[in-house]
C-alpha positions in Angstrom: 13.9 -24.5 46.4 12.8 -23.4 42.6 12.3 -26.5 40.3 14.1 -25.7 37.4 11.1 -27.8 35.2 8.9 -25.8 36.7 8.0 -22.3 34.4 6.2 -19.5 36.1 3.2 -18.7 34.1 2.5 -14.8 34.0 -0.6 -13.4 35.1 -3.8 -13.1 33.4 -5.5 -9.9 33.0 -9.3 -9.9 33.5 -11.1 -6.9 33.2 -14.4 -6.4 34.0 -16.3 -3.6 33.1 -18.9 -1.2 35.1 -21.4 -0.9 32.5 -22.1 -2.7 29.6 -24.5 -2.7 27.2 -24.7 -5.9 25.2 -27.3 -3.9 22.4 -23.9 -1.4 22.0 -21.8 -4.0 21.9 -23.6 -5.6 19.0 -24.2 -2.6 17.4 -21.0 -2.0 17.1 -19.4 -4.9 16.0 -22.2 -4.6 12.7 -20.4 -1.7 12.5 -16.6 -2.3 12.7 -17.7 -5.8 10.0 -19.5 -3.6 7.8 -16.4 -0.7 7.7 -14.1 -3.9 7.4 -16.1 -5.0 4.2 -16.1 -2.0 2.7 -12.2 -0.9 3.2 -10.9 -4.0 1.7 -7.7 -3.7 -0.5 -8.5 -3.3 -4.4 -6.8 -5.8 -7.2 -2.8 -4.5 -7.8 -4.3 -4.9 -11.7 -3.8 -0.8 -12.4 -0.8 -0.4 -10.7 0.7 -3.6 -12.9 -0.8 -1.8 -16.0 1.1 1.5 -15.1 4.1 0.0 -14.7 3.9 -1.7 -17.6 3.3 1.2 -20.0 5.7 3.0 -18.0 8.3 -0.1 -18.8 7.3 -0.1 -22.7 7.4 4.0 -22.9 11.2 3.6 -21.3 12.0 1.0 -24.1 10.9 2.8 -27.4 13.1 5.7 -26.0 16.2 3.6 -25.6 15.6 2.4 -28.9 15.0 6.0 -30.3 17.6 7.7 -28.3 19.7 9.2 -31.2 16.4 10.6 -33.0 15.3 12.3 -30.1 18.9 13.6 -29.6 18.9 15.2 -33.1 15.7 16.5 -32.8 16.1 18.6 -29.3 19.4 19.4 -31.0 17.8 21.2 -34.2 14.9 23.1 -31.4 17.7 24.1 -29.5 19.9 25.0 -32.4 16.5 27.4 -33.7 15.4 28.2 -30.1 18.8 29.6 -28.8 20.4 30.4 -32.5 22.9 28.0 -33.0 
């Protein structure tokens, strides 16, 4: 009969392999740190910087909406003959 307290536990895996070379092995775990080291993630500082001038840029046109208007206005009005 199962006992219901009773969990079955999965099996491990184990795998042992034919040939190893522990100087390999090193070597490459030198190698994986070092690449690790070197690929690590730069500050978000520019990206913050580029959003805010891209913030401040969108603001001074709101606020100068109705200058710009009049302006493209008069090009258009000596570009197309209006």
């Amino acid at each position: 009969m199962l006992n219901p307290r009773q969990r079955v536990q999965p099996r491990r895996f184990h795998y042992e392999p034919r040939f190893y070379d522990p100087k390999k092995e090193e070597r490459l775990k030198r190698r994986f740190r070092a690449e690790r080291l070197r690929a690590r993630p730069k500050s978000k500082q520019p990206h913050f910087v580029a959003v805010a001038l891209g913030l401040v840029v969108a603001f001074l046109l709101y606020l100068n909406i109705e200058e710009i208007a009049e302006r493209a206005a008069a090009v258009g009005g000596v570009l197309f003959g209006g």
